[in-house]
PyMOL Python script that loads the backbone (N, CA, C, O; Angstrom):
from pymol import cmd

cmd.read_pdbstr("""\
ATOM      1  N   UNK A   1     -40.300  29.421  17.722  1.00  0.00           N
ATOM      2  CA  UNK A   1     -40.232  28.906  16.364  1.00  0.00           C
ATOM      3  C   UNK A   1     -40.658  27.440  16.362  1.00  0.00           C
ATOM      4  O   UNK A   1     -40.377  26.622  17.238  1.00  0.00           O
ATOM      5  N   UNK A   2     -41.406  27.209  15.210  1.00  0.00           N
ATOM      6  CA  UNK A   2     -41.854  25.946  15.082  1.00  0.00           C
ATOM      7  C   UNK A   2     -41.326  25.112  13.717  1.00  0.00           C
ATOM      8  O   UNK A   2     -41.623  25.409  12.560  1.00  0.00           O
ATOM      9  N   UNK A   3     -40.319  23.803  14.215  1.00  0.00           N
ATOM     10  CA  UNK A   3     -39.583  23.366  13.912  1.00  0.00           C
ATOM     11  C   UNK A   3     -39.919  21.822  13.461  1.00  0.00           C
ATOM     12  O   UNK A   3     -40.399  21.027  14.269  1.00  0.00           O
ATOM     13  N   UNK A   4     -39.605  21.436  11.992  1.00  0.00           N
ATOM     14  CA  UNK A   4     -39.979  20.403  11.174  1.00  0.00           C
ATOM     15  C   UNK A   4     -39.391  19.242  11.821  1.00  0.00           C
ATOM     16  O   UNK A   4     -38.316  19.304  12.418  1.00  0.00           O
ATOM     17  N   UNK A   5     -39.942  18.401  11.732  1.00  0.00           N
ATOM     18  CA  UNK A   5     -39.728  16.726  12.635  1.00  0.00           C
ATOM     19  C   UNK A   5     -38.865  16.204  11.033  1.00  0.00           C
ATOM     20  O   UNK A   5     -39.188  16.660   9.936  1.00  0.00           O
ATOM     21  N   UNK A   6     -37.684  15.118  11.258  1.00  0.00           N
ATOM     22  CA  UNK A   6     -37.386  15.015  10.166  1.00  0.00           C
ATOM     23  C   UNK A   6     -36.511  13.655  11.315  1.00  0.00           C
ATOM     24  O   UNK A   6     -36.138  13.936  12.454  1.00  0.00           O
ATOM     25  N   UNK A   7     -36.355  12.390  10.750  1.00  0.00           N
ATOM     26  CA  UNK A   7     -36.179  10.589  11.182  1.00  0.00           C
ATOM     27  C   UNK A   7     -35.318  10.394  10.240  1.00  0.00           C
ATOM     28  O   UNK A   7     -35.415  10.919   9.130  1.00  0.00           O
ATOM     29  N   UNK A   8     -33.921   9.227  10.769  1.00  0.00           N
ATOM     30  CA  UNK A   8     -33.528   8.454   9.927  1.00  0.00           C
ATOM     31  C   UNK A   8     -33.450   7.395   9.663  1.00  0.00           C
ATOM     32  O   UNK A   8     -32.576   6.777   9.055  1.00  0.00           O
ATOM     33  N   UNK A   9     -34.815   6.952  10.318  1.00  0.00           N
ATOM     34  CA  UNK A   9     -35.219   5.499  10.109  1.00  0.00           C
ATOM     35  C   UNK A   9     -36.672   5.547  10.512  1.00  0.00           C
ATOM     36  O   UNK A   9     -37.249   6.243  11.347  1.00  0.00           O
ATOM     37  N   UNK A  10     -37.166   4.476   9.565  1.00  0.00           N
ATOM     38  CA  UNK A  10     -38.709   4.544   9.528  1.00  0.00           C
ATOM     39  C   UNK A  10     -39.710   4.619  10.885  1.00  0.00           C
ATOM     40  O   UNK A  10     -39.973   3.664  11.615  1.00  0.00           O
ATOM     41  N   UNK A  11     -40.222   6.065  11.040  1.00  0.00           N
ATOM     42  CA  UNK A  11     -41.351   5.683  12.033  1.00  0.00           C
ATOM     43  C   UNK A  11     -41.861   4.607  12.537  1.00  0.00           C
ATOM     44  O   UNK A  11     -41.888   3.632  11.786  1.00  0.00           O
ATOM     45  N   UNK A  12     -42.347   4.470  13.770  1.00  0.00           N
ATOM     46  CA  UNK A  12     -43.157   3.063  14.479  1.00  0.00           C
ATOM     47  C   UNK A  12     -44.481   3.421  14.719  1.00  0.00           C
ATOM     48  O   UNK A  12     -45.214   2.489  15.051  1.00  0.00           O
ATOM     49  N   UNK A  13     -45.117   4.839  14.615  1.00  0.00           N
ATOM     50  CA  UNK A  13     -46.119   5.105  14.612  1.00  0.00           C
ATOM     51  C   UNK A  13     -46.831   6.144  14.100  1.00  0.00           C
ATOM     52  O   UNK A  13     -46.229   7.218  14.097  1.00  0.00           O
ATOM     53  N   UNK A  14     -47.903   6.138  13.681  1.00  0.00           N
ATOM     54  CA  UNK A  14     -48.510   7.243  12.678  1.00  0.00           C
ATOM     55  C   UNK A  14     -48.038   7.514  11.518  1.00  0.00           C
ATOM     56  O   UNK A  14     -47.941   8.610  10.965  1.00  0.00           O
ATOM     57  N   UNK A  15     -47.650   6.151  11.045  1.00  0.00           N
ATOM     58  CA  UNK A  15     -46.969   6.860   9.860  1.00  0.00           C
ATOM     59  C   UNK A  15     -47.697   7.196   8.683  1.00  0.00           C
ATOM     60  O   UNK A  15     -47.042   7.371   7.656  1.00  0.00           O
ATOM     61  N   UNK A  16     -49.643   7.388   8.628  1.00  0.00           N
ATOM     62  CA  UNK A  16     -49.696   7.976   7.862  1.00  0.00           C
ATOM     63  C   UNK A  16     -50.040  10.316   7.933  1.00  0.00           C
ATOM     64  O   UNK A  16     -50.743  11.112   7.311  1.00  0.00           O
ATOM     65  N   UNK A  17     -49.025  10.390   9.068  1.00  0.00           N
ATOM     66  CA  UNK A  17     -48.666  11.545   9.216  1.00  0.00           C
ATOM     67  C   UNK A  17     -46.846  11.870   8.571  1.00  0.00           C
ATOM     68  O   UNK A  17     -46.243  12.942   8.505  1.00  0.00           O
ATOM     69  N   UNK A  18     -46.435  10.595   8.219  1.00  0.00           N
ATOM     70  CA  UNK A  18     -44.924  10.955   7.978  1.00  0.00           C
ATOM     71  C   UNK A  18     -44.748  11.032   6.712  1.00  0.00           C
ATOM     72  O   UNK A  18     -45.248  10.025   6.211  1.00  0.00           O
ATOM     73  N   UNK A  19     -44.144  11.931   5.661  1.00  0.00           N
ATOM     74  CA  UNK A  19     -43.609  11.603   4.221  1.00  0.00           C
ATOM     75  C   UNK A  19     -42.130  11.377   4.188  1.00  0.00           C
ATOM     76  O   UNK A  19     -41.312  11.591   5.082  1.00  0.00           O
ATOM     77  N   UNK A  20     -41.929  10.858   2.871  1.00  0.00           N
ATOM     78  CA  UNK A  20     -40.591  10.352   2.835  1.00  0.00           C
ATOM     79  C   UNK A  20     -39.802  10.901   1.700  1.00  0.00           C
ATOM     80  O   UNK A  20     -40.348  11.003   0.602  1.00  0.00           O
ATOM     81  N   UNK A  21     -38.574  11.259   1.867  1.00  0.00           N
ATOM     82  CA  UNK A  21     -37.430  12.325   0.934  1.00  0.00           C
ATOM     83  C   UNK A  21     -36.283  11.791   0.811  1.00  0.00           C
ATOM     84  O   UNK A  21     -35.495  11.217   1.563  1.00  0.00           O
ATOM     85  N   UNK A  22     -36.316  12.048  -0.158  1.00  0.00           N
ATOM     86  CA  UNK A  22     -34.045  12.203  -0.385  1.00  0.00           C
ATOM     87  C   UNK A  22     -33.525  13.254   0.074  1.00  0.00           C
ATOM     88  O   UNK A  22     -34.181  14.281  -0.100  1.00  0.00           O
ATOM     89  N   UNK A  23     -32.264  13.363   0.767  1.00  0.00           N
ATOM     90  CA  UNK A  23     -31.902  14.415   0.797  1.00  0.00           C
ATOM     91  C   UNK A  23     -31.007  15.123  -0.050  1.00  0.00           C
ATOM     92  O   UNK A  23     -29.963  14.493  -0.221  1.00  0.00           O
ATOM     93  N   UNK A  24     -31.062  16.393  -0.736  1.00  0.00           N
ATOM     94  CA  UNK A  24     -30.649  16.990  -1.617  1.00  0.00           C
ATOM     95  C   UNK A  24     -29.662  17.622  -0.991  1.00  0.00           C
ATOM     96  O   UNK A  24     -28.623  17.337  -1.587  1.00  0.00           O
ATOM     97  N   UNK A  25     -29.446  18.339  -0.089  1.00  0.00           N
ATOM     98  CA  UNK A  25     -28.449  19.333   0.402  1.00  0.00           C
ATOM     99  C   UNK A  25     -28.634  20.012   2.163  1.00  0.00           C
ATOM    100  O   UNK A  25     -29.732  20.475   2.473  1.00  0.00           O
ATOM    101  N   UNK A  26     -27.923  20.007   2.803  1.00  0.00           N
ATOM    102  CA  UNK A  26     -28.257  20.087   4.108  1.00  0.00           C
ATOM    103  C   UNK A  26     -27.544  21.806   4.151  1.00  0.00           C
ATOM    104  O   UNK A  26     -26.736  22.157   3.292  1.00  0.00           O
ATOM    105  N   UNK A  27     -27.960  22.655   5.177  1.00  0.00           N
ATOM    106  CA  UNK A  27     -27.090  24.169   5.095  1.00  0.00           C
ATOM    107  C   UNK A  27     -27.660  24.528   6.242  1.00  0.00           C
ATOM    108  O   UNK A  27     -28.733  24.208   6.754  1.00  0.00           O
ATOM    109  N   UNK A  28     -26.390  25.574   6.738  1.00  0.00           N
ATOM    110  CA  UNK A  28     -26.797  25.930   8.372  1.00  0.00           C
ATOM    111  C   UNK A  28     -27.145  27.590   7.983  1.00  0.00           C
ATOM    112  O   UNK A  28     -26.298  28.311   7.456  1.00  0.00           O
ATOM    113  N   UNK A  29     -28.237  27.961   8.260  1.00  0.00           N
ATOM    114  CA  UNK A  29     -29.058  29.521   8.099  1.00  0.00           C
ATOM    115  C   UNK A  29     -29.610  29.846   9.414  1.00  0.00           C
ATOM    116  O   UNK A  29     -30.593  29.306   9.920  1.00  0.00           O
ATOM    117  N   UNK A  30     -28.740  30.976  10.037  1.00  0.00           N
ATOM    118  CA  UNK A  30     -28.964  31.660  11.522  1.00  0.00           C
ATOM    119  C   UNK A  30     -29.113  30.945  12.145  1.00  0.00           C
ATOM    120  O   UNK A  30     -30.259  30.857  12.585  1.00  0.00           O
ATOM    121  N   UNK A  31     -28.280  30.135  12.526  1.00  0.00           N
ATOM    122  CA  UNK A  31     -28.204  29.223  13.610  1.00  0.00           C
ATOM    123  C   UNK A  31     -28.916  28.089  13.812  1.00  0.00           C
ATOM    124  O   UNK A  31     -28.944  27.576  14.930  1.00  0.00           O
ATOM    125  N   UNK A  32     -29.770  27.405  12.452  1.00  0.00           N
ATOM    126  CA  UNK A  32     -30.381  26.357  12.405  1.00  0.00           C
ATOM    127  C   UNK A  32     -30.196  25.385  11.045  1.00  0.00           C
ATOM    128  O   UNK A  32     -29.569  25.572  10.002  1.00  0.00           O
ATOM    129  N   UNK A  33     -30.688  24.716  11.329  1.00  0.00           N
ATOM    130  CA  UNK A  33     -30.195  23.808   9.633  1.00  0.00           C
ATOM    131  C   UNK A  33     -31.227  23.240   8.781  1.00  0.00           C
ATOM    132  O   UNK A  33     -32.179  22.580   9.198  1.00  0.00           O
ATOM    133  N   UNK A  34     -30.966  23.559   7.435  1.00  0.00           N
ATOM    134  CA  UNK A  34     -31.801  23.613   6.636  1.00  0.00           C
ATOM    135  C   UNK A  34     -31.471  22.325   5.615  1.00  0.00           C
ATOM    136  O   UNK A  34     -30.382  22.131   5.075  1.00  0.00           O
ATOM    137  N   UNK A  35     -32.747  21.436   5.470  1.00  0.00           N
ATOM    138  CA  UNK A  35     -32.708  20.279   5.079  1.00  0.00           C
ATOM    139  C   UNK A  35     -33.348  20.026   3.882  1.00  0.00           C
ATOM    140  O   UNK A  35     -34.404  19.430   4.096  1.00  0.00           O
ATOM    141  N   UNK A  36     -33.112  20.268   2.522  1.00  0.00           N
ATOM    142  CA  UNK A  36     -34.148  19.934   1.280  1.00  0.00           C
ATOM    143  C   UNK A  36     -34.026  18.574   0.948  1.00  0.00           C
ATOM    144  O   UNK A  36     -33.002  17.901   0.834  1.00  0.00           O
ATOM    145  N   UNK A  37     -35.280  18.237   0.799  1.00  0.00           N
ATOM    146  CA  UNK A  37     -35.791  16.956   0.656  1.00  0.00           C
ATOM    147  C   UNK A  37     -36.640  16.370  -1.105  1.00  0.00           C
ATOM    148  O   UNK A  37     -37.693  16.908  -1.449  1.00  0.00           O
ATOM    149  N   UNK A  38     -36.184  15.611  -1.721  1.00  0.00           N
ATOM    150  CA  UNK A  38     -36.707  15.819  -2.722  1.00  0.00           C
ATOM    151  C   UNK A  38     -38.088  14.647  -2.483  1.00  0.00           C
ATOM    152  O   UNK A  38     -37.626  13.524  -2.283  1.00  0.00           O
ATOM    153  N   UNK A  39     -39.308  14.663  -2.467  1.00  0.00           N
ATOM    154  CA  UNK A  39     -40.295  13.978  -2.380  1.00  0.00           C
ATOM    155  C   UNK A  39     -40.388  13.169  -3.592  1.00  0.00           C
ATOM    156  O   UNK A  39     -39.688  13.387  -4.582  1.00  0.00           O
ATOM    157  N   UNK A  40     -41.569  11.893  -3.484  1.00  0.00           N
ATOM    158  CA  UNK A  40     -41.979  11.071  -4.263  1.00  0.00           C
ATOM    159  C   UNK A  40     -42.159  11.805  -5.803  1.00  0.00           C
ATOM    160  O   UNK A  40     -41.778  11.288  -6.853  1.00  0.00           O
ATOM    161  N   UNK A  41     -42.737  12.944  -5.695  1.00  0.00           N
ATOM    162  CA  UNK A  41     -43.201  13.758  -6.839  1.00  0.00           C
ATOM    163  C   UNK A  41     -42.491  14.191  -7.316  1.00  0.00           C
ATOM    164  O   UNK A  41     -42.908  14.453  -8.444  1.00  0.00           O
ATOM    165  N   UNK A  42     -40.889  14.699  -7.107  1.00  0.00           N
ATOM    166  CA  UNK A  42     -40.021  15.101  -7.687  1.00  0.00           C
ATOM    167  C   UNK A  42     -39.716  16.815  -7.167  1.00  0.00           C
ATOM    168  O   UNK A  42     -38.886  17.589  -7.644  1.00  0.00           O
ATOM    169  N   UNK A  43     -40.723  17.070  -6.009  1.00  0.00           N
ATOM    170  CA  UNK A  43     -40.547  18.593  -5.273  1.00  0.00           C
ATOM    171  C   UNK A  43     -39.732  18.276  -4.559  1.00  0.00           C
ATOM    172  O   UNK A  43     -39.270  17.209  -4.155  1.00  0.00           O
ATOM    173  N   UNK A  44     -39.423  20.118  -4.286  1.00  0.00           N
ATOM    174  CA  UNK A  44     -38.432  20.176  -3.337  1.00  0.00           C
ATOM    175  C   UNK A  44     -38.992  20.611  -1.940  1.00  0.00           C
ATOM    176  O   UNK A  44     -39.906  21.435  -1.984  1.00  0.00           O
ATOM    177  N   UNK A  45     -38.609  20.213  -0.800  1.00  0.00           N
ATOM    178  CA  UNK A  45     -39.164  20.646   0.643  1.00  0.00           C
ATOM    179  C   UNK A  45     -38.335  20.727   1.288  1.00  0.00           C
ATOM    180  O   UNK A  45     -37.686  19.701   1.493  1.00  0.00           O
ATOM    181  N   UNK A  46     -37.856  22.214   2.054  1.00  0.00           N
ATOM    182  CA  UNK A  46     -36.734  22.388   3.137  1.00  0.00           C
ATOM    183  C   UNK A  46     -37.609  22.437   4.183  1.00  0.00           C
ATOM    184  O   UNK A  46     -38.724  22.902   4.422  1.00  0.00           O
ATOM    185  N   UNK A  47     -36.607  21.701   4.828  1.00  0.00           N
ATOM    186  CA  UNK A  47     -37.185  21.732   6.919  1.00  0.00           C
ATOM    187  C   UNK A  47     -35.983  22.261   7.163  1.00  0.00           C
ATOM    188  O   UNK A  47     -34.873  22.224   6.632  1.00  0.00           O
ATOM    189  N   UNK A  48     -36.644  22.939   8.421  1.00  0.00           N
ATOM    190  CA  UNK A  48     -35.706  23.517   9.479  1.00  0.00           C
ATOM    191  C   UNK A  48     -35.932  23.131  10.503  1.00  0.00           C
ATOM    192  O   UNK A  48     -36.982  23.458  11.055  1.00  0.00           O
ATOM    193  N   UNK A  49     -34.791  22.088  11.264  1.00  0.00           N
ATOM    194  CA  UNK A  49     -34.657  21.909  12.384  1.00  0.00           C
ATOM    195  C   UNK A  49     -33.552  22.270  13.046  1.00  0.00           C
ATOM    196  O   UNK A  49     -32.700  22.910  12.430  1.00  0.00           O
ATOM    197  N   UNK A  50     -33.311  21.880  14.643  1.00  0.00           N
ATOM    198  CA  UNK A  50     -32.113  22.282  15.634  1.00  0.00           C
ATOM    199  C   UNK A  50     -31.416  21.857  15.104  1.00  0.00           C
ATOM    200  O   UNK A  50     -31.814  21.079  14.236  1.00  0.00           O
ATOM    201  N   UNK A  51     -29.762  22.086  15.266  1.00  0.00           N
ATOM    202  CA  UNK A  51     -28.030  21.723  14.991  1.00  0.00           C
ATOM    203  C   UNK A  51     -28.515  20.348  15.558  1.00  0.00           C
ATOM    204  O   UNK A  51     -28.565  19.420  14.751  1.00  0.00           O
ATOM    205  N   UNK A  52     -28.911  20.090  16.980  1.00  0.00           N
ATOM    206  CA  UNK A  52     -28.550  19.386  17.739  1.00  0.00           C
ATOM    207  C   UNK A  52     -29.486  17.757  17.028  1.00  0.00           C
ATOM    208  O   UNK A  52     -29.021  16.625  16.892  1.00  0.00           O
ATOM    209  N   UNK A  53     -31.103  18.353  16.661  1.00  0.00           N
ATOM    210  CA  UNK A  53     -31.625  17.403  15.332  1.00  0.00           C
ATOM    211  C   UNK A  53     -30.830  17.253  14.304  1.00  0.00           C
ATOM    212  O   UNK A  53     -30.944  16.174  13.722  1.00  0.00           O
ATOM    213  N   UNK A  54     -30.038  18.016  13.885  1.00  0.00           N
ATOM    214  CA  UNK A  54     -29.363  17.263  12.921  1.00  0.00           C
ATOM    215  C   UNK A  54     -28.297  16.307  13.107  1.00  0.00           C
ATOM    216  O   UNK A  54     -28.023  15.464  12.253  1.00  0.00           O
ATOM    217  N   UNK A  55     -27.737  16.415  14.125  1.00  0.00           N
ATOM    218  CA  UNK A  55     -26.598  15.845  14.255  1.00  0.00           C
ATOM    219  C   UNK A  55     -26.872  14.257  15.165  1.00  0.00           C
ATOM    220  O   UNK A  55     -26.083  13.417  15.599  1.00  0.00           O
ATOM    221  N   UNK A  56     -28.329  14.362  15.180  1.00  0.00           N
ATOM    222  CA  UNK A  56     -29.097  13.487  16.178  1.00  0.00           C
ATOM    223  C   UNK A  56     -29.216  12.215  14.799  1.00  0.00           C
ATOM    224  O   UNK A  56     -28.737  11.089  14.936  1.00  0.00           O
ATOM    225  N   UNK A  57     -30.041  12.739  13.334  1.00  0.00           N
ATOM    226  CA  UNK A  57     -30.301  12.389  12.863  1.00  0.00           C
ATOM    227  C   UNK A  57     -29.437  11.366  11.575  1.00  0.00           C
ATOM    228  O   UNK A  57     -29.515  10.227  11.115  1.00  0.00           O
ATOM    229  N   UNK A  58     -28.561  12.692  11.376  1.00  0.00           N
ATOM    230  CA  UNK A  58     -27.301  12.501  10.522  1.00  0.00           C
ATOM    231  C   UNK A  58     -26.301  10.979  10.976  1.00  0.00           C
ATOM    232  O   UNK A  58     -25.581  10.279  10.263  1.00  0.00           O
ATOM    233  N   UNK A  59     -26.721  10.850  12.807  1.00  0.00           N
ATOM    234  CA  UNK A  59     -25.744   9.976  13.395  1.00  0.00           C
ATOM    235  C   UNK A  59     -26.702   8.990  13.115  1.00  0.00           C
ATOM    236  O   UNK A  59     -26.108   7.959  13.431  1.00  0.00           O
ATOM    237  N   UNK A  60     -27.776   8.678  12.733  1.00  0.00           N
ATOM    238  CA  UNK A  60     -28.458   7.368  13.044  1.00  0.00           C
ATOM    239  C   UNK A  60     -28.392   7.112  11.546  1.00  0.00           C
ATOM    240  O   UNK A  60     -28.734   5.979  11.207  1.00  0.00           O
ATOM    241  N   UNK A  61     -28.061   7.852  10.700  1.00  0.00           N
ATOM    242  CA  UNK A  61     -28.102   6.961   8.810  1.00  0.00           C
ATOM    243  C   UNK A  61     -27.547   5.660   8.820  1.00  0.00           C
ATOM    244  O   UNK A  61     -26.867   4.969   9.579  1.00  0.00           O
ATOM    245  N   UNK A  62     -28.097   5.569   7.665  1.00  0.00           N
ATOM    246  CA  UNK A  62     -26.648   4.101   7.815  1.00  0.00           C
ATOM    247  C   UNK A  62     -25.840   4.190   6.814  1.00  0.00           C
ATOM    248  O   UNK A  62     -25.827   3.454   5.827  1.00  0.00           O
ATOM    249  N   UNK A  63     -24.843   5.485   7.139  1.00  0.00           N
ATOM    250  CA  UNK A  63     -23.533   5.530   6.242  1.00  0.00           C
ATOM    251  C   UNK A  63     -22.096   5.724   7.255  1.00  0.00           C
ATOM    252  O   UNK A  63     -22.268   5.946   8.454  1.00  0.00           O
ATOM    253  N   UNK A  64     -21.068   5.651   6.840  1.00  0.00           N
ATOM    254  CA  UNK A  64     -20.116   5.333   7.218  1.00  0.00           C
ATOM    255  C   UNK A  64     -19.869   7.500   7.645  1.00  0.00           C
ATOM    256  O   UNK A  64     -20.432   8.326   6.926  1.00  0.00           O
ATOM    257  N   UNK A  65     -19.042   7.898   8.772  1.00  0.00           N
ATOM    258  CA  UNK A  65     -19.019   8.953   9.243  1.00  0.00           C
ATOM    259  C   UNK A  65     -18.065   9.650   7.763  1.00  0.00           C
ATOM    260  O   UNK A  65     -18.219  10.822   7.419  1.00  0.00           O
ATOM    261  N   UNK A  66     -17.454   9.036   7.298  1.00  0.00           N
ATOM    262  CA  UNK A  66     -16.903   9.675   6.006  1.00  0.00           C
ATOM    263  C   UNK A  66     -17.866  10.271   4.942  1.00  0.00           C
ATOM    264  O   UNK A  66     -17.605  11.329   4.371  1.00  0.00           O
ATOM    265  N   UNK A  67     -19.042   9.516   4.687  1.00  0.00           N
ATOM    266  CA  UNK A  67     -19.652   9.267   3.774  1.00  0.00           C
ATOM    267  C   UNK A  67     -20.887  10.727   3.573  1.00  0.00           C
ATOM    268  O   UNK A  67     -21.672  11.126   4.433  1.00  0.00           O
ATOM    269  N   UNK A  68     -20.710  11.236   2.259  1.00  0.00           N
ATOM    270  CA  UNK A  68     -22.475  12.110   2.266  1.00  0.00           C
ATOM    271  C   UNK A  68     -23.659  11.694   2.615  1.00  0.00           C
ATOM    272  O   UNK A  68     -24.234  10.729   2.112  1.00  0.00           O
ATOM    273  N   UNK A  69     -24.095  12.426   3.524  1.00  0.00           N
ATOM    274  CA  UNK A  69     -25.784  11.867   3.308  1.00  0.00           C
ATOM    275  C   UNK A  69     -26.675  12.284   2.460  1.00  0.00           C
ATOM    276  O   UNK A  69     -27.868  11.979   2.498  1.00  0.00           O
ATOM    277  N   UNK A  70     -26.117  13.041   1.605  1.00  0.00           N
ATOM    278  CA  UNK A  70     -26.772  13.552   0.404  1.00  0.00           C
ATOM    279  C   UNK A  70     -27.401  11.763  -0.702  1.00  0.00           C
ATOM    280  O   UNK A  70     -26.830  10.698  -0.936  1.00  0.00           O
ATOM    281  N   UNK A  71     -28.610  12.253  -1.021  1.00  0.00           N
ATOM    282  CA  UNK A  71     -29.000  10.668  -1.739  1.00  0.00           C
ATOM    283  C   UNK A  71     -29.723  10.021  -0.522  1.00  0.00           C
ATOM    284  O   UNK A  71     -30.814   9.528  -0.807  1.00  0.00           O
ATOM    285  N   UNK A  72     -29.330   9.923   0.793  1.00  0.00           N
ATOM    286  CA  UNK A  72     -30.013   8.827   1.742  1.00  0.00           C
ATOM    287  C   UNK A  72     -31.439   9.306   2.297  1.00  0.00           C
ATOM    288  O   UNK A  72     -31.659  10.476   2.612  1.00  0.00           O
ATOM    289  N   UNK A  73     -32.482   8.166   2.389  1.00  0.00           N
ATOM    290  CA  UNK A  73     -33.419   8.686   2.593  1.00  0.00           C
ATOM    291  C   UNK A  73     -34.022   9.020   3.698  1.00  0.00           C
ATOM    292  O   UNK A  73     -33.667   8.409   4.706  1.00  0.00           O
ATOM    293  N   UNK A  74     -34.863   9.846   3.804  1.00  0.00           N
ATOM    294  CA  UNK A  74     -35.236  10.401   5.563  1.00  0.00           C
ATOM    295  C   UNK A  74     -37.001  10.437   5.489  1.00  0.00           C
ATOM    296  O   UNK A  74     -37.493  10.822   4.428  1.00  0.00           O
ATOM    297  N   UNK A  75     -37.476  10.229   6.074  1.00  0.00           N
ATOM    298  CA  UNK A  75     -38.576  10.738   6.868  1.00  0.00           C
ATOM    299  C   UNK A  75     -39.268  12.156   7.603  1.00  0.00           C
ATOM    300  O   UNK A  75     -38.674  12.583   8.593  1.00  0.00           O
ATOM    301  N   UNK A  76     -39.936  12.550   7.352  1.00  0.00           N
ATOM    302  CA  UNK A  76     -40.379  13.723   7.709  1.00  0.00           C
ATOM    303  C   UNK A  76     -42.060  14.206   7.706  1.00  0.00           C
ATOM    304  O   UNK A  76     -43.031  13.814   7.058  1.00  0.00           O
ATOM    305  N   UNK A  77     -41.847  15.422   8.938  1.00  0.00           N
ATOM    306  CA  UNK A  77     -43.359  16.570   8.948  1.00  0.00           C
ATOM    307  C   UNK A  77     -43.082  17.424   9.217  1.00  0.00           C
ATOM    308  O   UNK A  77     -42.404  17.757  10.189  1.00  0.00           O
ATOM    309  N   UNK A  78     -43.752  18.299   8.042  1.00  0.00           N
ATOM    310  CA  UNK A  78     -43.299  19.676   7.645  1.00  0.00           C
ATOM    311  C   UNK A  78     -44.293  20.370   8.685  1.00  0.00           C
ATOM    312  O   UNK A  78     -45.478  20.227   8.384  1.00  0.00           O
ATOM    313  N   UNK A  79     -44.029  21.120   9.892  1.00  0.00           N
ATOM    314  CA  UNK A  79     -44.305  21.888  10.365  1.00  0.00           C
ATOM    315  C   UNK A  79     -44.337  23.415  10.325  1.00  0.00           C
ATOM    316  O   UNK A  79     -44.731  24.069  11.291  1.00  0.00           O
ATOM    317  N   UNK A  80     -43.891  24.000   9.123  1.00  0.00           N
ATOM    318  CA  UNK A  80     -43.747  25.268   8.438  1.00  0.00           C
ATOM    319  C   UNK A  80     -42.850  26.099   9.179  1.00  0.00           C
ATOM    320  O   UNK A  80     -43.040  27.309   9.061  1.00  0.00           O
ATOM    321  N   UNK A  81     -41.697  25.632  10.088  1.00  0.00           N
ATOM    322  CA  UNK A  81     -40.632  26.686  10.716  1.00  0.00           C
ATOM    323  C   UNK A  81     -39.664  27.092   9.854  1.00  0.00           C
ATOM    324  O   UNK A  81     -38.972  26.362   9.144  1.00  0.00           O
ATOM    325  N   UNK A  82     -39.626  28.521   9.950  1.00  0.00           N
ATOM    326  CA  UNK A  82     -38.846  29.372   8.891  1.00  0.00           C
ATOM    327  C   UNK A  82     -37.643  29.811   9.763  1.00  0.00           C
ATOM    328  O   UNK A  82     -37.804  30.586  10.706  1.00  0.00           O
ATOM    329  N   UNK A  83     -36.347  29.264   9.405  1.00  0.00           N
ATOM    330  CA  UNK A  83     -35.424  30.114   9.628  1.00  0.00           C
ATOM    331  C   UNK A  83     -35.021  31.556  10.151  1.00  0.00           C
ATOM    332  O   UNK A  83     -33.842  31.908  10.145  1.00  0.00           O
TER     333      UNK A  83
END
""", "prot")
cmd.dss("prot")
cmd.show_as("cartoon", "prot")
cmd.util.cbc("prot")
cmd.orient("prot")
């Protein structure tokens, strides 16, 4: 399975391969986690990456471990991995 790249802090390189999202809602589907992103345009884009990416990513925000990361913004490339 081929699995969406998704940062919680701005790329250092290539970034005109990276787009940038809010996150709308995060959900775990067969054992992976599903990330919708609302883009500049106002679409919606779910990535699917590893538990272990998320929890990679989720730890580098800059919110307090209490706090939603729903609203904070992320970085991403949609590599088309489907759940």
């Amino acid at each position: 399975m081929t699995h969406d790249r998704i940062h919680a802090r701005k790329p250092t390189h290539d970034l005109d391969r990276w787009s940038v999202g809010t996150i709308q809602r995060i959900d775990t589907q067969d054992g992976h986690c599903v990330v919708a992103v609302e883009t500049d345009a106002g679409e919606t884009v779910e990535l699917v990456v590893t538990l272990a990416i998320r929890e990679l990513f989720l730890s580098r925000l800059e919110i307090d471990s209490h706090e939603s990361p729903i609203g904070e913004q992320v970085w991403y490339r949609q590599h088309g991995g489907q759940a």
